[in-house]
SEROVO-709991 format. One record per residue (C-alpha): chain; residue number from 1; x, y, z; residue in three letters. Coordinates in nm, 2 decimals. Example, Ala and Ser with C-alpha at 12.3 -4.5 7.8 and 13.67 -1.06 7.14 Angstrom:
2
+--------+--------+--------+--------+--------+------+
! tormar ! nudren !     c1 !     c2 !     c3 ! tipa !
+--------+--------+--------+--------+--------+------+
!      A !      1 !   1.23 !  -0.45 !   0.78 !  ALA !
!      A !      2 !   1.37 !  -0.11 !   0.71 !  SER !
+--------+--------+--------+--------+--------+------+
end
This chain:
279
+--------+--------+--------+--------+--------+------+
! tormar ! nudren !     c1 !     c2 !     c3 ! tipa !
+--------+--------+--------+--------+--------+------+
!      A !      1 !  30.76 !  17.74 !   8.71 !  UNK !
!      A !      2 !  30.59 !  17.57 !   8.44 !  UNK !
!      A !      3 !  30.69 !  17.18 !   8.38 !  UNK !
!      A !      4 !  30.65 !  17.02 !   8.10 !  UNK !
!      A !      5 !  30.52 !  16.65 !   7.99 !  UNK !
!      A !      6 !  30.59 !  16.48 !   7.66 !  UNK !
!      A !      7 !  30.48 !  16.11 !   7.63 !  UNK !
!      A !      8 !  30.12 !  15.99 !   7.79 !  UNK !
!      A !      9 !  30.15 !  15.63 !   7.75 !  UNK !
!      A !     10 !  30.13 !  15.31 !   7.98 !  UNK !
!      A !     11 !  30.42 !  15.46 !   8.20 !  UNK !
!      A !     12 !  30.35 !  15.82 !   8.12 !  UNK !
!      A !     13 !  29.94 !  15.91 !   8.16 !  UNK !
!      A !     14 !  30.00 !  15.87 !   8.56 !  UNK !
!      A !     15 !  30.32 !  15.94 !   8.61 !  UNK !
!      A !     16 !  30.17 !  16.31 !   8.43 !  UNK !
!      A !     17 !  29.88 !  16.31 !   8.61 !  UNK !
!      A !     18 !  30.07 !  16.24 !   8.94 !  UNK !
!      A !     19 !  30.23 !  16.56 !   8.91 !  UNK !
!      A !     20 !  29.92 !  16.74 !   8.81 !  UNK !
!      A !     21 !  29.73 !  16.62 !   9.12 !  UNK !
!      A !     22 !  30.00 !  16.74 !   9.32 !  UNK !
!      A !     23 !  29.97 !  17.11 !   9.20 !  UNK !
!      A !     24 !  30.23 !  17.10 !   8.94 !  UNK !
!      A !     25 !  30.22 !  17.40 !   8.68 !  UNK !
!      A !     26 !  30.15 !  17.09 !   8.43 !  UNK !
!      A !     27 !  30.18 !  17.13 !   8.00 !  UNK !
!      A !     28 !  30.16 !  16.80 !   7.83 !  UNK !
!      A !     29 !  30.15 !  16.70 !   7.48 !  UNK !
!      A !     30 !  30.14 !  16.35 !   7.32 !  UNK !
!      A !     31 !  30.13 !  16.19 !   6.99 !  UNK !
!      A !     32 !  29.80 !  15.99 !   7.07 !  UNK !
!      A !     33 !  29.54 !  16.22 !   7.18 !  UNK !
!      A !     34 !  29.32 !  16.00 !   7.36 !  UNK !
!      A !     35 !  29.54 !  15.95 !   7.64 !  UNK !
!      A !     36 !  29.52 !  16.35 !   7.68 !  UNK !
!      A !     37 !  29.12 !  16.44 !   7.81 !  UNK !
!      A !     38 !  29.23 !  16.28 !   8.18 !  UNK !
!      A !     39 !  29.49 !  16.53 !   8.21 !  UNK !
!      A !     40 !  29.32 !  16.83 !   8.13 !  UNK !
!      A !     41 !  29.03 !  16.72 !   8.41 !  UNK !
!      A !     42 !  29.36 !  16.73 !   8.61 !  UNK !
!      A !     43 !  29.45 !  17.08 !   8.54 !  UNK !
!      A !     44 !  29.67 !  17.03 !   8.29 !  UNK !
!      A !     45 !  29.72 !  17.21 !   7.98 !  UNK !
!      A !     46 !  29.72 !  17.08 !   7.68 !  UNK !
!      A !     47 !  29.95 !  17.20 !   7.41 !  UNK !
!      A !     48 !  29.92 !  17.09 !   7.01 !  UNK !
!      A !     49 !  30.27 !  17.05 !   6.97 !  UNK !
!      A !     50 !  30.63 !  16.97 !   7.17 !  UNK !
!      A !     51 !  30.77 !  17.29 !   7.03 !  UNK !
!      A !     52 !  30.50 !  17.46 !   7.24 !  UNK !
!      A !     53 !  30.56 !  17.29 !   7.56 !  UNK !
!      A !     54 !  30.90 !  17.39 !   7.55 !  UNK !
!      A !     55 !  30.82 !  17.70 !   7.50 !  UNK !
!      A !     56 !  30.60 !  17.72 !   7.80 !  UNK !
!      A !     57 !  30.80 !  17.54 !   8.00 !  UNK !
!      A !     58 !  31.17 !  17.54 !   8.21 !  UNK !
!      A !     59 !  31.18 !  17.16 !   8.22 !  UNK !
!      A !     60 !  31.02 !  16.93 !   8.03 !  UNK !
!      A !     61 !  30.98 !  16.56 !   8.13 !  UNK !
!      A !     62 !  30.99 !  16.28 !   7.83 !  UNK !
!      A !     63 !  30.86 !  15.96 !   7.89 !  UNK !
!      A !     64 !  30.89 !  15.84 !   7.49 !  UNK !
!      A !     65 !  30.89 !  15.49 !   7.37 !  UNK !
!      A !     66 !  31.28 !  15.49 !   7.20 !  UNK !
!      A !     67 !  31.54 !  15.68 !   7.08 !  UNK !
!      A !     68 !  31.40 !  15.72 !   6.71 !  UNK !
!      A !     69 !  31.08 !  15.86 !   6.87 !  UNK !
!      A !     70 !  31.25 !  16.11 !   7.11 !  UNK !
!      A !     71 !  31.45 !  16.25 !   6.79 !  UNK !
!      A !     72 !  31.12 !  16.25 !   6.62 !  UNK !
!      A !     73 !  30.97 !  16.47 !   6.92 !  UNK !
!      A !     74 !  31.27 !  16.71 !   6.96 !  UNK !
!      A !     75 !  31.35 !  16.77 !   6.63 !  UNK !
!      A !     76 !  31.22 !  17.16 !   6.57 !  UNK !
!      A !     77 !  31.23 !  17.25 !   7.00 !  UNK !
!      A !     78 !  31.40 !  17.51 !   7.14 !  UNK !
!      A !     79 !  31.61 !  17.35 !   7.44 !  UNK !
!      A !     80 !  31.79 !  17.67 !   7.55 !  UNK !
!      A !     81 !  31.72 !  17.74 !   7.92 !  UNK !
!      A !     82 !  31.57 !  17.41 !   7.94 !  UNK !
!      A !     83 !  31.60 !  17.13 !   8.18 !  UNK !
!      A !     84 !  31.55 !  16.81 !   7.94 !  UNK !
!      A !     85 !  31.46 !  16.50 !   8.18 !  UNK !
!      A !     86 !  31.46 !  16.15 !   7.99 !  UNK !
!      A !     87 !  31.26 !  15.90 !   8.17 !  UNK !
!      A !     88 !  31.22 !  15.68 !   7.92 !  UNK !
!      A !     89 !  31.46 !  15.39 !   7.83 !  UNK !
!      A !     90 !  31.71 !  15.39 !   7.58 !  UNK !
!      A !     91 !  32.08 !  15.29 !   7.49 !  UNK !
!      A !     92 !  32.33 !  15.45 !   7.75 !  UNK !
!      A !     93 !  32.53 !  15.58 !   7.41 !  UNK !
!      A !     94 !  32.23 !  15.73 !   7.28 !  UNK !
!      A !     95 !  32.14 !  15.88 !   7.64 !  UNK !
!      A !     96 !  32.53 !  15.98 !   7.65 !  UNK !
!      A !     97 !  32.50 !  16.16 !   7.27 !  UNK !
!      A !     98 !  32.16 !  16.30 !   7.39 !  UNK !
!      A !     99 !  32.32 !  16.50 !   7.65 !  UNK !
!      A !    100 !  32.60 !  16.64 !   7.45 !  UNK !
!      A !    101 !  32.37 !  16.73 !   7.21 !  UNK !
!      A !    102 !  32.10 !  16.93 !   7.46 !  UNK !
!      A !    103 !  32.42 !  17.06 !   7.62 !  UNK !
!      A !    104 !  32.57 !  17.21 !   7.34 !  UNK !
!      A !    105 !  32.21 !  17.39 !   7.27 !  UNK !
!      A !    106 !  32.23 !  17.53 !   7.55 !  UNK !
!      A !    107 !  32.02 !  17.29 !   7.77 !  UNK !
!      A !    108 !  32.06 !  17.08 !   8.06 !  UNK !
!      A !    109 !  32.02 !  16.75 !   8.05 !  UNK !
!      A !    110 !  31.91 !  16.47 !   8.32 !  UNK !
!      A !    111 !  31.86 !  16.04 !   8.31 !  UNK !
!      A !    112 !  31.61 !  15.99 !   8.49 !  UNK !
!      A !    113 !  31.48 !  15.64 !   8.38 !  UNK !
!      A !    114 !  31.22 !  15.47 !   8.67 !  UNK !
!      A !    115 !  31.17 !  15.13 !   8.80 !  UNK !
!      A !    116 !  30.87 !  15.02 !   8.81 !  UNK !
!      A !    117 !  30.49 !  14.91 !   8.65 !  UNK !
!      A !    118 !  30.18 !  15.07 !   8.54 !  UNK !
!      A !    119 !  30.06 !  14.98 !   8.91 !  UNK !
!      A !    120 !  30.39 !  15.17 !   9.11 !  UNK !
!      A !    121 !  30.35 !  15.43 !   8.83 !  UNK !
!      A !    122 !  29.98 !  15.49 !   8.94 !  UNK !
!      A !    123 !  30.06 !  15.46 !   9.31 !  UNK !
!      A !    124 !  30.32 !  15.72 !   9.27 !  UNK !
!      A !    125 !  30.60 !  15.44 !   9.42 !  UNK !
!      A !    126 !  30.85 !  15.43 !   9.14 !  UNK !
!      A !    127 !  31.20 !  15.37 !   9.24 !  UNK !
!      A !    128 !  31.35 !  15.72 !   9.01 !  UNK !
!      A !    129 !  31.75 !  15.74 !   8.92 !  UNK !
!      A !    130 !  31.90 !  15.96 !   8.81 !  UNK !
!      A !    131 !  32.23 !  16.10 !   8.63 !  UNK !
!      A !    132 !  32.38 !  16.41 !   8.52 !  UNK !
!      A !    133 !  32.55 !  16.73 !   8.65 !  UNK !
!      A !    134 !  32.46 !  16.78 !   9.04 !  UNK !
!      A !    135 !  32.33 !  17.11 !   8.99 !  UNK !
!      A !    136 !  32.01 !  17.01 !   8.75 !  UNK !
!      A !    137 !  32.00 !  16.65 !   8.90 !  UNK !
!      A !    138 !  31.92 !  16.89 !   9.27 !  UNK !
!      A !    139 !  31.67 !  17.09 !   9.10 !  UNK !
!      A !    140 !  31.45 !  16.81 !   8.96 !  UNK !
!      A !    141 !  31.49 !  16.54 !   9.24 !  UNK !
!      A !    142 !  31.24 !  16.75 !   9.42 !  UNK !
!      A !    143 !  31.00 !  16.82 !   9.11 !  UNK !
!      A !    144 !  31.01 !  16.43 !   9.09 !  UNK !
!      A !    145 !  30.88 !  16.31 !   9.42 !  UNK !
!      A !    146 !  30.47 !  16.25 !   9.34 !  UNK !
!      A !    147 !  30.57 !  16.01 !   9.08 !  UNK !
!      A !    148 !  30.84 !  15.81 !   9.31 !  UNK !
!      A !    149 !  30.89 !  15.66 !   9.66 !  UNK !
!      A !    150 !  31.28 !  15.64 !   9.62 !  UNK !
!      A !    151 !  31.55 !  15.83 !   9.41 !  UNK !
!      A !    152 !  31.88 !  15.64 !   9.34 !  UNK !
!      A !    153 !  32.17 !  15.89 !   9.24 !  UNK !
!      A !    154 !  32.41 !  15.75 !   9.00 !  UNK !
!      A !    155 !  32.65 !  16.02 !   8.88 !  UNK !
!      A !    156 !  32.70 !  16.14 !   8.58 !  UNK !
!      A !    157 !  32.51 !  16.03 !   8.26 !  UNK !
!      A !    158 !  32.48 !  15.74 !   8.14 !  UNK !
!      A !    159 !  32.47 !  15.61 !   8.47 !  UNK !
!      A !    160 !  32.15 !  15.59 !   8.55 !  UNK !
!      A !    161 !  32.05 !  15.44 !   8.24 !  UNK !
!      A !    162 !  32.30 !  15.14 !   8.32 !  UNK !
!      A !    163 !  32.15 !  15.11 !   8.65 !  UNK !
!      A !    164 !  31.81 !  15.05 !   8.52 !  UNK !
!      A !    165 !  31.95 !  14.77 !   8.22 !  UNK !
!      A !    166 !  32.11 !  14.63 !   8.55 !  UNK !
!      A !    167 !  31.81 !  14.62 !   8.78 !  UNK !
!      A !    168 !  31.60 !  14.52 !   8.49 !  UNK !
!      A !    169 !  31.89 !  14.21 !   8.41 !  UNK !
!      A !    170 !  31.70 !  14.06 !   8.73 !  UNK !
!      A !    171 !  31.35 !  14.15 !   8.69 !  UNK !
!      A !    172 !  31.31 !  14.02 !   8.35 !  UNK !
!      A !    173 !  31.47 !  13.70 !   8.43 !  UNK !
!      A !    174 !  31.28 !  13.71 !   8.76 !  UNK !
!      A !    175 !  30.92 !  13.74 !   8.62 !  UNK !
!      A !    176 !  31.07 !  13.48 !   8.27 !  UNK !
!      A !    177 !  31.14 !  13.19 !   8.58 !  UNK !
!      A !    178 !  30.83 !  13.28 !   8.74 !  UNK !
!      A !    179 !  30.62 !  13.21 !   8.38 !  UNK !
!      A !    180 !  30.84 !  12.90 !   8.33 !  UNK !
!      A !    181 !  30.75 !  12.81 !   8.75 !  UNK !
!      A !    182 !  30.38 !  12.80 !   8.64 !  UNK !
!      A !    183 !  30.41 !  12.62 !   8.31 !  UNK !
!      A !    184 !  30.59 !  12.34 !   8.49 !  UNK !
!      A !    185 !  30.28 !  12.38 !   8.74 !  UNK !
!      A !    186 !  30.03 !  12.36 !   8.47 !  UNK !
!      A !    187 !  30.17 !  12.04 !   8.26 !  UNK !
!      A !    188 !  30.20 !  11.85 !   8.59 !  UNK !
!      A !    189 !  29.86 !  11.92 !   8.68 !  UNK !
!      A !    190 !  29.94 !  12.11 !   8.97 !  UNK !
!      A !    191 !  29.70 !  12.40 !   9.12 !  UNK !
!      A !    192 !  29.80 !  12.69 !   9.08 !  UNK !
!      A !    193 !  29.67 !  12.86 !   9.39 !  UNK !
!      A !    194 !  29.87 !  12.65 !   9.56 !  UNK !
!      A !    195 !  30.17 !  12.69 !   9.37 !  UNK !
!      A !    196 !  30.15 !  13.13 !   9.44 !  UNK !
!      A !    197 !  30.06 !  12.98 !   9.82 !  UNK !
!      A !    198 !  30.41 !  12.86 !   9.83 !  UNK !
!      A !    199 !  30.61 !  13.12 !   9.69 !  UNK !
!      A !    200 !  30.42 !  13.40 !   9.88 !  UNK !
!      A !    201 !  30.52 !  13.18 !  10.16 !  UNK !
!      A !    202 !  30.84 !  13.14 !  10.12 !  UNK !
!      A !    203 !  31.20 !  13.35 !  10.07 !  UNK !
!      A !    204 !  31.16 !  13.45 !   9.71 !  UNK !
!      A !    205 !  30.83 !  13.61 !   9.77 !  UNK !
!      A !    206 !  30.84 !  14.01 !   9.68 !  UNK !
!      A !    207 !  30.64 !  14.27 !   9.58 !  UNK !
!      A !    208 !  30.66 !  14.15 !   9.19 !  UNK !
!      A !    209 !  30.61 !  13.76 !   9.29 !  UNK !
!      A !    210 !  30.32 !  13.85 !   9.38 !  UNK !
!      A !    211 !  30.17 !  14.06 !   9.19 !  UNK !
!      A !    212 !  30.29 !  13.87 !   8.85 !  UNK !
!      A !    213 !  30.24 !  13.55 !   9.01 !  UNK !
!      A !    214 !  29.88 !  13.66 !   9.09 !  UNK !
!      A !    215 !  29.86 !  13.77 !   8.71 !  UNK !
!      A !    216 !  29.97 !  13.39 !   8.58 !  UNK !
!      A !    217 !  29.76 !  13.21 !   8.81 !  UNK !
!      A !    218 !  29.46 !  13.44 !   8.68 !  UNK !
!      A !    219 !  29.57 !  13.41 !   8.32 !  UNK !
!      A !    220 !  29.53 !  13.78 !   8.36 !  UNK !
!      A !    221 !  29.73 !  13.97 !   8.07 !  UNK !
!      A !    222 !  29.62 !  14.27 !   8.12 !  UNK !
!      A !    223 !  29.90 !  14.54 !   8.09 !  UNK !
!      A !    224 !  30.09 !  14.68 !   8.37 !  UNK !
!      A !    225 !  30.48 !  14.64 !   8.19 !  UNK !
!      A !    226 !  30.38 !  14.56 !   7.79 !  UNK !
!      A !    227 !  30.63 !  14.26 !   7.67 !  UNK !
!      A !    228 !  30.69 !  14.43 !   7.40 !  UNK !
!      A !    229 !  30.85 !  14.72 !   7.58 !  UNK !
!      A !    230 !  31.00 !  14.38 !   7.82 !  UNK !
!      A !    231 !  31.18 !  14.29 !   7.48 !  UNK !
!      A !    232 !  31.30 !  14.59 !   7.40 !  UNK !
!      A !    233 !  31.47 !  14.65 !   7.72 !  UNK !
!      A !    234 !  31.59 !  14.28 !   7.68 !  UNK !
!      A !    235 !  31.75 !  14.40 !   7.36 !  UNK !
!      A !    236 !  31.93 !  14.68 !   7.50 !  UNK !
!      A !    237 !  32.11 !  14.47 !   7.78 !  UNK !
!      A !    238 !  32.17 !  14.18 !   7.55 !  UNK !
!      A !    239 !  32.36 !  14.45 !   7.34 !  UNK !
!      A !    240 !  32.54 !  14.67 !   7.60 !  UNK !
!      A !    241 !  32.88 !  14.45 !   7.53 !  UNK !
!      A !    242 !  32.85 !  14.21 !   7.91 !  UNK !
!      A !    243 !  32.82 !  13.89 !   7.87 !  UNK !
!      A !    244 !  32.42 !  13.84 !   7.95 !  UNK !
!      A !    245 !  32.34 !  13.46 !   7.86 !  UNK !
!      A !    246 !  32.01 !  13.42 !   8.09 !  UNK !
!      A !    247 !  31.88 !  13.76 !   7.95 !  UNK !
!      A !    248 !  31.98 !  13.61 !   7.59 !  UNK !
!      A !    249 !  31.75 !  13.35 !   7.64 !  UNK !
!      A !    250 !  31.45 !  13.59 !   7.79 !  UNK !
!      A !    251 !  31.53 !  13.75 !   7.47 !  UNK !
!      A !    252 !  31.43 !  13.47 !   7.30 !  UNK !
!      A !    253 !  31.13 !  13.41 !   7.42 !  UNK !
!      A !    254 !  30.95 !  13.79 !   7.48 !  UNK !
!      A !    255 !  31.04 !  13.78 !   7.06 !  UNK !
!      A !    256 !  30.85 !  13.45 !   7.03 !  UNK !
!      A !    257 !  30.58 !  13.62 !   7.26 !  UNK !
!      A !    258 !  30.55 !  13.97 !   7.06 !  UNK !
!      A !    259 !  30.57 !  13.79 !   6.72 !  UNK !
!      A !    260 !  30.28 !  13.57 !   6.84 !  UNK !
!      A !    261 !  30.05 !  13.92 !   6.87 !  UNK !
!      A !    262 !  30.09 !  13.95 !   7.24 !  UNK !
!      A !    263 !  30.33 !  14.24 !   7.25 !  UNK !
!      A !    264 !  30.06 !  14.44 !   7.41 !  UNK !
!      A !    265 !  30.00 !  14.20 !   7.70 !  UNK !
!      A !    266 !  30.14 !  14.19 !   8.03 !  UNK !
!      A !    267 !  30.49 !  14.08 !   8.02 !  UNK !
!      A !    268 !  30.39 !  13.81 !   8.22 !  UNK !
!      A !    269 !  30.22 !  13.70 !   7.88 !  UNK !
!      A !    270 !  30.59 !  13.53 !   7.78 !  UNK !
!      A !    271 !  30.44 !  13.19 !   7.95 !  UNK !
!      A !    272 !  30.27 !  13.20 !   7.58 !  UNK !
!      A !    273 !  30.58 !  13.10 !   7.47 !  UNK !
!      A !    274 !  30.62 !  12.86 !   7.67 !  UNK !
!      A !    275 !  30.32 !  12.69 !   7.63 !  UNK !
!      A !    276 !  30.34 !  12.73 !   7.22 !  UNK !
!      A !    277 !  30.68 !  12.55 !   7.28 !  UNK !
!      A !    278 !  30.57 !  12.29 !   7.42 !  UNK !
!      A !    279 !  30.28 !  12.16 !   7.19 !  UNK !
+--------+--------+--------+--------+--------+------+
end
């Protein structure tokens, strides 16, 4: 059964080519075609157009950057037959109106949003939930596992889109304290080294500690989670209706960091904003 990839971007390139080392029956397509020559050395095919990779395919993955660009892609595809998976982040109301929508064409539709860096995507350790009727969530969990170490199920759709705004309610305030850690460190004159010496030592040391706090010591901004897609996941919790006053303020400041021409840096960049605050 041929599978289908739509979306080759920071996330999506090896997450796609994850599957296609496996021995997936791979077609991709995406907008940019530079990102497309490492997955043909993979195996893949390459198709000139979404329309054609649904019609090669029985499910197609989508790892897009919003809802206005998934509507974009779909617009003019045949979704009949098809198993539609959405990796990619968006509004749970959108996700929820997506799925009547594919369902009412005759699809099926699955969330499938990840947790999870350039770095985990690489590895093929994403953390993978997933939402929608038991019967298509059971036939792609399976299809899914070169990209992901874990799969979370969370019921019908939009769960899992809800469960990543929540997981990602901590990380981005996580990795925004961790910046804000290191530009206390920095106008104190402290070492840095030091500084990631005692939080890898201690109990708030984790897998993204580390590998951010590594990042911000180096003043390496090199991109494994852009900030500009940090903001606009920020955006999306700030507006799903909880009160969210920490991720208000994170808000704040990945804006002042993408409006400052780092949006394509690391999202551990936002210590940029800091720092401009405080000259």
């Amino acid at each position: 059964m041929t599978t289908g990839f739509l979306g080759l971007g920071v996330m999506g390139q090896p997450m796609a080519r994850n599957l296609a080392r496996a021995g997936t029956d791979l077609i991709v397509w995406n907008r940019s075609p530079s990102s497309l020559d490492a997955l043909a050395a993979d195996g893949a095919v390459v198709a000139d157009s979404p329309a054609a990779v649904f019609a090669a395919a029985s499910t197609v993955i989508m790892m897009l950057a919003n809802d206005r660009v998934t509507d974009s892609v779909l617009d003019g595809c045949d979704v009949a037959g098809r198993v539609v998976v959405n990796m990619g982040t968006a509004a749970p109301s959108y996700s929820a109106g997506l799925a009547a929508r594919i369902t009412a064409a005759g699809g099926d539709y699955v969330e499938a949003p990840v947790s999870g860096s350039r770095g985990p995507a690489a590895a093929g350790q994403l953390v993978v939930m997933l939402a929608g009727d038991d019967a298509a969530v059971s036939r792609v969990a399976p299809l899914l596992k070169p990209m992901c170490s874990s799969v979370v199920r969370c019921g019908p759709v939009p769960g899992a889109l809800r469960m990543k705004l929540a997981v990602n309610t901590f990380l981005i305030s996580m990795v925004t304290g961790l910046a804000e850690a290191f530009h206390f460190a920095d106008r104190h004159g402290l070492d840095r080294e030091v500084l990631l010496a005692a939080l890898d030592a201690g109990p708030m040391a984790s897998a993204v500690s580390g590998v951010k706090g590594r990042k911000l010591a180096d003043r390496d901004f090199e991109v494994q989670a852009a900030a500009r897609d940090v903001l606009y996941n920020a955006e999306l919790i700030v507006q799903a209706g909880v009160e969210s006053p920490l991720l208000a303020v994170c808000r704040e400041l990945f804006a002042e960091t993408v409006a400052a021409g780092h949006g394509e840096e690391d999202m551990a960049a936002v210590v940029r904003a800091f720092e401009a605050r405080s000259r």
